[in-house]
C-alpha positions, -999 to +999 in steps of 0.1 A: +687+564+326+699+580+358+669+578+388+655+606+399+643+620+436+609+632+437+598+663+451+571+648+465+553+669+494+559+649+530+524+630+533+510+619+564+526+583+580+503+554+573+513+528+598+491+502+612+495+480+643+504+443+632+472+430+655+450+450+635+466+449+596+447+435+568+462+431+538+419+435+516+428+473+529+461+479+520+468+516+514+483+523+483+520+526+476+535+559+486+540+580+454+576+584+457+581+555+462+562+546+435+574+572+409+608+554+425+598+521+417+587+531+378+620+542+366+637+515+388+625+493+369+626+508+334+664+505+344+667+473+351+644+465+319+671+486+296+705+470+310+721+440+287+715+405+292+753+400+310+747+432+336+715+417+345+728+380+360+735+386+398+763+385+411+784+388+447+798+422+437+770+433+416+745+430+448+768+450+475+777+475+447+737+476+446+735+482+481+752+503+486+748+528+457+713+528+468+716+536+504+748+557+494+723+578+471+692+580+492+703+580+529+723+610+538+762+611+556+748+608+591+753+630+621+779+636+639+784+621+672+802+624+704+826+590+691+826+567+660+855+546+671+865+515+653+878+478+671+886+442+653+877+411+674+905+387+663+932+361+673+930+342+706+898+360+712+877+339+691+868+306+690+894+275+663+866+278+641+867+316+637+901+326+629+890+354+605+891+387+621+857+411+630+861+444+623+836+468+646+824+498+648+810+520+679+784+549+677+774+567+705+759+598+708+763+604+742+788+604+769+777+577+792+746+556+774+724+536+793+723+512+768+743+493+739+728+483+709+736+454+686+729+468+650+731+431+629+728+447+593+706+432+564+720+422+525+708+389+516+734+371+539+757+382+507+756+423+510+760+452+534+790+461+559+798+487+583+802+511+554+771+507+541+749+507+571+773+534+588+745+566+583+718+542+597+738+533+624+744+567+630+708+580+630+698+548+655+726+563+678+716+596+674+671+592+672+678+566+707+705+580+728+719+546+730+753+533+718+751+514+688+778+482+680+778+474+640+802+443+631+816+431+594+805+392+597+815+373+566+794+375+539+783+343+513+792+330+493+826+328+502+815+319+535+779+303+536+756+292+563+764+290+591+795+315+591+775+351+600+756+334+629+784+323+645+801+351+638+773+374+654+769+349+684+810+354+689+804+390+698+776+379+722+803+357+740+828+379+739+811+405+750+826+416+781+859+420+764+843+444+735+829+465+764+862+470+784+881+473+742+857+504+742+854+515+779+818+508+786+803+503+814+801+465+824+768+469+833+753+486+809+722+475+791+723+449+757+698+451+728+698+441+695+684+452+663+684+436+625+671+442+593+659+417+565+687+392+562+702+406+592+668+406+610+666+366+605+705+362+623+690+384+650+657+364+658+679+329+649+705+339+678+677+350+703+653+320+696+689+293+700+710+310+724+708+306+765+701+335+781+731+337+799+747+345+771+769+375+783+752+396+751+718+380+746+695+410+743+668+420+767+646+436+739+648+428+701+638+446+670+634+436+635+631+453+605+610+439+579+625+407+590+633+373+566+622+347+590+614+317+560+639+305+542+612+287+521+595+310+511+561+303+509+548+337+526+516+353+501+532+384+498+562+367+483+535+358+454+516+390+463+549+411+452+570+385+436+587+412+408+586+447+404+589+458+439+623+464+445+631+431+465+619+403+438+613+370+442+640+352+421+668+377+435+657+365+474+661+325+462+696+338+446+702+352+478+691+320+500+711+295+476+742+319+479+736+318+516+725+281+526+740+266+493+724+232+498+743+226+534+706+224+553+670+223+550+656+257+548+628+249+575+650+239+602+671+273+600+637+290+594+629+312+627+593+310+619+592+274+620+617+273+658+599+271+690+603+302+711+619+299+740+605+312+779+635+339+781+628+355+745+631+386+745+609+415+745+599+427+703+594+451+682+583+439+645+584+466+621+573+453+583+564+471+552+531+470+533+544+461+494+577+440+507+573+406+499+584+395+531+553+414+551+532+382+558+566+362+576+565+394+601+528+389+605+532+352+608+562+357+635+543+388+653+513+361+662+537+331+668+556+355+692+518+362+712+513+331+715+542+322+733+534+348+758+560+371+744+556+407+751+557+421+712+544+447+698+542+451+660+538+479+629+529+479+591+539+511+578+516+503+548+529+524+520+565+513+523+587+492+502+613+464+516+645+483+531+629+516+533+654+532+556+679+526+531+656+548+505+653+579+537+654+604+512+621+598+494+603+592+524+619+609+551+586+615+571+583+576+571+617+568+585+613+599+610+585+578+626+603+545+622+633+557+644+609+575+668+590+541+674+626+523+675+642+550+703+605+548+724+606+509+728+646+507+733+637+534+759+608+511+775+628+485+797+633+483+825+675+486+839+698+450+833+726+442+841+750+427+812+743+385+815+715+391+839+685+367+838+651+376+832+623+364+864 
């Protein structure tokens, strides 16, 4: 069975600030996402009993036929240039090298973004995420900084953080490989597993940090390894991200090293210095209720956060642009307005 596109007339954007979502009124799934999900899952149903145990290669082959299929090339930009952190740069206990990739879209950008992509902890790369990265560059204005960590299970907890807080360090370095401006502004975005590096390095690191991030977004972020969110029940199969394939992802990743609370970002206390937030979550993706959860834990710590449900969205929806482009139209918009917000930082400035 080969997946079809609908032709599905662009609808109308239901999104709903975090502070005032409630799950009792949840709009109903978008219908091409939901014609989507239908035949996604008649696939699935039809394949033999060996193609349907996961597997490492199975999952980024996954990946990216999906994003390959519904996200188109990307635009062009003013430079797509490519750079590999390695060697007496990094740290005895990263030896590997870190390949990198630059996006900007314009001559001298006020800001650099760090674009930590999503997969499980065990999918994604450069390749994959390279048209997203390229629309973010593109939709903010803003150089965006994509980097290969190592994926599980060949390399498990903790190997991508580490990774992704070795290009924090080493920051300054990066920005002279690629001729930006020393002072120029740091941000960071993530998406699902990438999302929960993100929030992990910004909730642990000090904030002198030469690339901790003065604003933060996350993309229908995993931020409980345990998994005891409602939606997770709510939407445990049949809605593209299931249930059993997140714990296969989360025993690839942690592989019984560590207690899934205490590298749980919802469950870490939130420091004075984190970072201004933007939460973005999806109404029918299991992991909607952690964003919730983190949105309120983030108020309450005096965080300045703001939040959105884009209610009739599925898990990864950027990765599926094609069926609702309208939806991920407004999700970059909301993404370039709140990178544009800040006000001008230096690189390893404190905040007051």
């Amino acid at each position: 069975m080969k997946l079809s596109q609908s032709k599905e007339i662009a609808r109308d954007v239901v999104s709903t600030p975090l502070s005032a979502f409630s799950a009792e009124t949840l709009k109903p799934l978008h219908p091409a996402l939901e014609h989507w999900r239908i035949q996604f899952n008649q696939l699935l149903a039809s394949l033999p009993p060996e193609q349907k145990t996961a597997t490492p290669e199975a999952a980024r082959q996954a990946l990216a036929g999906i994003t390959s299929r519904f996200v188109c090339a990307g635009p062009e930009l003013y430079r797509v240039e490519g750079a590999v952190l390695g060697g007496d740069d990094l740290t005895e206990a990263l030896q590997c090298p870190l390949p990198l990739m630059l996006y900007q879209a314009v001559e001298k950008p006020d800001a650099l973004v760090l674009f930590v992509h999503g997969g499980g902890h065990v999918a994604g790369s450069i390749e994959v995420y390279d048209p997203i990265c390229r629309r973010l560059a593109q939709e903010s204005g803003q150089a965006v900084l994509a980097m290969d960590y190592p994926l599980a299970p060949a390399n498990p907890w903790p190997a991508g953080i580490k990774s992704v807080a070795e290009l924090m360090r080493l920051l300054p370095h990066v920005l002279d490989t690629f001729q930006l401006s020393p002072g120029i502004r740091v941000m960071m975005i993530g998406d699902s597993g990438g999302a929960a590096m993100a929030a992990t390095l910004c909730l642990q690191q000090p904030k002198t940090l030469p690339g901790y991030p003065e604003a933060l977004v996350l993309l229908y972020p995993s931020l409980d390894y345990r998994m005891q969110a409602g939606s997770i029940q709510q939407f445990s199969e049949g809605y593209f991200l299931t249930e059993e394939r997140m714990r296969w992802y989360f025993d690839q990743y942690l592989q019984g090293r560590v207690e899934p609370l205490s590298v749980s970002p919802s469950a870490m206390p939130v420091p004075s210095h984190f970072p201004r937030t933007l939460l973005m979550s999806a109404g029918y993706d299991p992991l909607r209720d952690e964003a919730g959860f983190f949105f309120g834990k983030l108020i309450n710590a005096g965080v300045d956060v703001d939040g959105v449900c884009y209610e009739q969205m599925l898990h990864a929806f950027l990765n599926l642009e094609s069926l609702v482009p309208e939806a991920c139209q407004d999700a970059y918009n909301a993404i370039s307005r709140f990178l544009a917000a800040g006000r001008t930082k230096g690189l390893g400035q404190v905040k007051d």
